[in-house]
Wavefront OBJ file of the C-alpha trace (Angstrom):
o trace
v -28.630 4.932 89.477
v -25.742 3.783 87.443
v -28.062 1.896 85.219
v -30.322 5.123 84.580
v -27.596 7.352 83.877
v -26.606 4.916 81.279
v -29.680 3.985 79.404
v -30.802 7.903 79.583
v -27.160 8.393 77.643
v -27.754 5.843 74.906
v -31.279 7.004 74.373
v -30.247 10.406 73.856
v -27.432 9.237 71.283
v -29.782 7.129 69.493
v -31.980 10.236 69.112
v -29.463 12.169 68.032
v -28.046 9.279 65.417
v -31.731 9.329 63.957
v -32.765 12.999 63.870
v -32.037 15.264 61.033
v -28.993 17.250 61.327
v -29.319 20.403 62.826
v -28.824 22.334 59.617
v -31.530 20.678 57.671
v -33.666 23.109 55.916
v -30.915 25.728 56.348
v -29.669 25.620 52.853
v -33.021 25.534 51.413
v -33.865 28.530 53.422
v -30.839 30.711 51.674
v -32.298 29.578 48.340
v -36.024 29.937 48.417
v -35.043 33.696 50.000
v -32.476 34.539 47.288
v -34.807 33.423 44.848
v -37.730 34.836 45.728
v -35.466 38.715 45.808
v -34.410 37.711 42.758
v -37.149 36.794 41.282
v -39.182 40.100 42.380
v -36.150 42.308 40.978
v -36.140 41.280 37.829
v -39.309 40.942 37.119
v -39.036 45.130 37.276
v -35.726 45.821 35.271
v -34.151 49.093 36.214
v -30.596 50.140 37.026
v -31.483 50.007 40.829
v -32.595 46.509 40.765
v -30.052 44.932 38.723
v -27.708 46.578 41.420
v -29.682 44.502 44.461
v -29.364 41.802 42.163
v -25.924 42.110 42.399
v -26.120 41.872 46.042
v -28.673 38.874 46.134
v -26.257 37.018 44.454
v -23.030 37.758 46.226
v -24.954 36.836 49.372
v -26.390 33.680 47.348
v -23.073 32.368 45.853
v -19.874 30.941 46.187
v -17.707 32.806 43.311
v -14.602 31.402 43.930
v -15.365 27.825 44.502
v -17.613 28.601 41.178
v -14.840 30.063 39.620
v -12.397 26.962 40.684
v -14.693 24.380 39.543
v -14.908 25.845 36.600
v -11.420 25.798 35.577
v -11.350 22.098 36.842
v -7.691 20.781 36.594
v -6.938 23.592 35.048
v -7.190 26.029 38.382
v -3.864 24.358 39.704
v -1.835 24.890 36.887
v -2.809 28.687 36.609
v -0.294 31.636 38.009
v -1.598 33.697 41.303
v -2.187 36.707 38.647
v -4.252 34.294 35.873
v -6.619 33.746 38.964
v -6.801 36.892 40.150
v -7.758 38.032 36.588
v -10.184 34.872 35.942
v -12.002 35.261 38.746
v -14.021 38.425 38.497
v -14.092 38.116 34.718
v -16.144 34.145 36.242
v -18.081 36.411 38.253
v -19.758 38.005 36.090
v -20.362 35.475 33.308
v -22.114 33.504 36.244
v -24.140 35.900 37.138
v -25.005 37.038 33.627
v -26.072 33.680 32.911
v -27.882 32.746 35.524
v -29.849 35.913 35.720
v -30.608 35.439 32.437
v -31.888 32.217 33.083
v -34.195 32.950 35.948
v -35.595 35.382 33.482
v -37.175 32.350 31.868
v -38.835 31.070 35.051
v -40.181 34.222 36.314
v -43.701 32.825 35.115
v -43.375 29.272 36.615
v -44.091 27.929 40.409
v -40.934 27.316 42.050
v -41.095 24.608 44.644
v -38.708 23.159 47.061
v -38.581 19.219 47.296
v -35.886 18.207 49.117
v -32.260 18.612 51.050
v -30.239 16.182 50.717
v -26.698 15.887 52.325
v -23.742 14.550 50.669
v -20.288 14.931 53.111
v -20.322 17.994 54.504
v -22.107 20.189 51.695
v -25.715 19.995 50.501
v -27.776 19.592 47.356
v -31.130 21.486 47.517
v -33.570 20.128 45.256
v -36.248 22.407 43.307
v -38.643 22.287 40.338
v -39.981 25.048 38.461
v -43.377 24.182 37.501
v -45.566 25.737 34.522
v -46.375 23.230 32.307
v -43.221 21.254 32.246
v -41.629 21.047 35.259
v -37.587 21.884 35.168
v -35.442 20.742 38.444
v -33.438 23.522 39.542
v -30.658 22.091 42.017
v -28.040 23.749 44.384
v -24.994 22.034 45.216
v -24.203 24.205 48.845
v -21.757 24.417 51.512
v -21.223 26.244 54.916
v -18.635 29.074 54.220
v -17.887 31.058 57.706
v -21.371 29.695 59.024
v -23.272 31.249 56.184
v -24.783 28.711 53.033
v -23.318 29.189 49.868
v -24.111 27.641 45.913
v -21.256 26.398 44.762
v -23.116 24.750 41.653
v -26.672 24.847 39.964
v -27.644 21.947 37.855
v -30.886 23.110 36.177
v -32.007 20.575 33.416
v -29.569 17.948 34.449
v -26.947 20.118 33.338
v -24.197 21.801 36.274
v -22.997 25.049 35.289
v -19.861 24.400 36.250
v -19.357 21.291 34.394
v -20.456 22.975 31.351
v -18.101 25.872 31.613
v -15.502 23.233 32.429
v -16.100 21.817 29.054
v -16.314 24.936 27.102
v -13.104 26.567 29.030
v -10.862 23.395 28.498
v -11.834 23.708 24.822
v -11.141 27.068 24.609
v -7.063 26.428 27.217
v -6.395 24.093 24.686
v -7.020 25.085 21.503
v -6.055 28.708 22.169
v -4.469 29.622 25.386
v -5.524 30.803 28.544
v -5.043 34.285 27.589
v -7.614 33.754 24.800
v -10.362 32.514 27.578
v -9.724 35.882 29.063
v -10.538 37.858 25.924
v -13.407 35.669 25.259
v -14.832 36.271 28.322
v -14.586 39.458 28.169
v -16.076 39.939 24.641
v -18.734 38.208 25.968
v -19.440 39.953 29.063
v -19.001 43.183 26.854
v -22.098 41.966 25.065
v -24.422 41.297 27.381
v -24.045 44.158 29.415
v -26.678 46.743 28.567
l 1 2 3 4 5 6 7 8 9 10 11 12 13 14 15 16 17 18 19 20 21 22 23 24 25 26 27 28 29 30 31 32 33 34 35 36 37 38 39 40 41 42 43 44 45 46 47 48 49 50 51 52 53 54 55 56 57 58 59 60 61 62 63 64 65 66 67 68 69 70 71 72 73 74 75 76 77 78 79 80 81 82 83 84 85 86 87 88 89 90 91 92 93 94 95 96 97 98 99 100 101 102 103 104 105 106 107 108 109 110 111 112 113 114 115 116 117 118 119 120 121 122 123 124 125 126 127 128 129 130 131 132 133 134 135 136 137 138 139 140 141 142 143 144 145 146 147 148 149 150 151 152 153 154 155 156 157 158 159 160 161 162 163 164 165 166 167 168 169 170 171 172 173 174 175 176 177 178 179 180 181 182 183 184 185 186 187 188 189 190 191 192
């Protein structure tokens, strides 16, 4: 009996060592959803939809792991108030850009290829297909049991790397008071 109890144990861990985590398909979920919403709102522009779009993507996103990526190195050597005034001024340049970048796709088949874990986050894999195809990744983790993007790499290129490069630039040629004030110049003109 011994002997049953025993091989019925290391079958079971054997299945569980080869199975797919529990939480595969999770993270993809949370994306093809947002993006479908998203998609569907702004291909009608109007005050009330760029309002749910707001909420699609505060569901959808991670801002302040965005917004501390971003900043790189830089995030630990900023004062309590310099985050507290970087981060919703991040917010919003994220979400103006990205917005503005699923504009471009709204025409193209979106497709889901693959989840692939790395530690304990995830990177969804996607390719927007019309012609070309474009792969449209999300870097995701679990934030109080909910999936999160804490990075999109469309083109090969990770939005927070970029703004990492741009916002270094900016910290050390001009100050990280002059980030602020570019950021908001720019968020000045692209709101409508």
């Amino acid at each position: 009996m011994n002997l049953k109890l025993l091989l019925t144990g290391l079958l079971a861990l054997v299945a569980m060592a080869v199975s797919p985590p529990a939480w595969a398909g999770g993270a993809t979920d949370v994306v093809k959803t947002s993006q479908r919403a998203l998609f569907r709102l702004l291909a009608h522009n109007s005050p009330e939809n760029n309002k749910a779009v707001t909420a699609v993507l505060e569901t959808m996103m991670d801002f302040p792991a965005l917004a501390r990526a971003s900043l790189g190195a830089e995030w630990r050597k900023r004062s309590v108030a310099e985050k507290t005034d970087f981060q919703p001024l991040m917010k919003l340049v994220i979400s103006q850009a990205y917005t503005a970048s699923l504009r471009q796709f709204l025409a193209y088949d979106v497709v889901y290829l693959d989840e692939i874990a790395i530690g304990d986050r995830v990177l969804v894999q996607g390719l927007a297909k019309r012609g070309e195809s474009v792969e449209m990744n999300y870097k995701m983790a679990k934030i109080s049991g909910k999936w999160k993007v804490e990075d999109i790499i469309i083109r090969k290129m990770s939005l927070t790397v970029s703004y990492g490069g741009q916002f270094g630039h900016i910290i050390e040629k001009e100050g990280f008071p002059a980030l602020l004030q570019q950021m908001r110049a720019r968020i000045a003109q692209s709101t409508p």
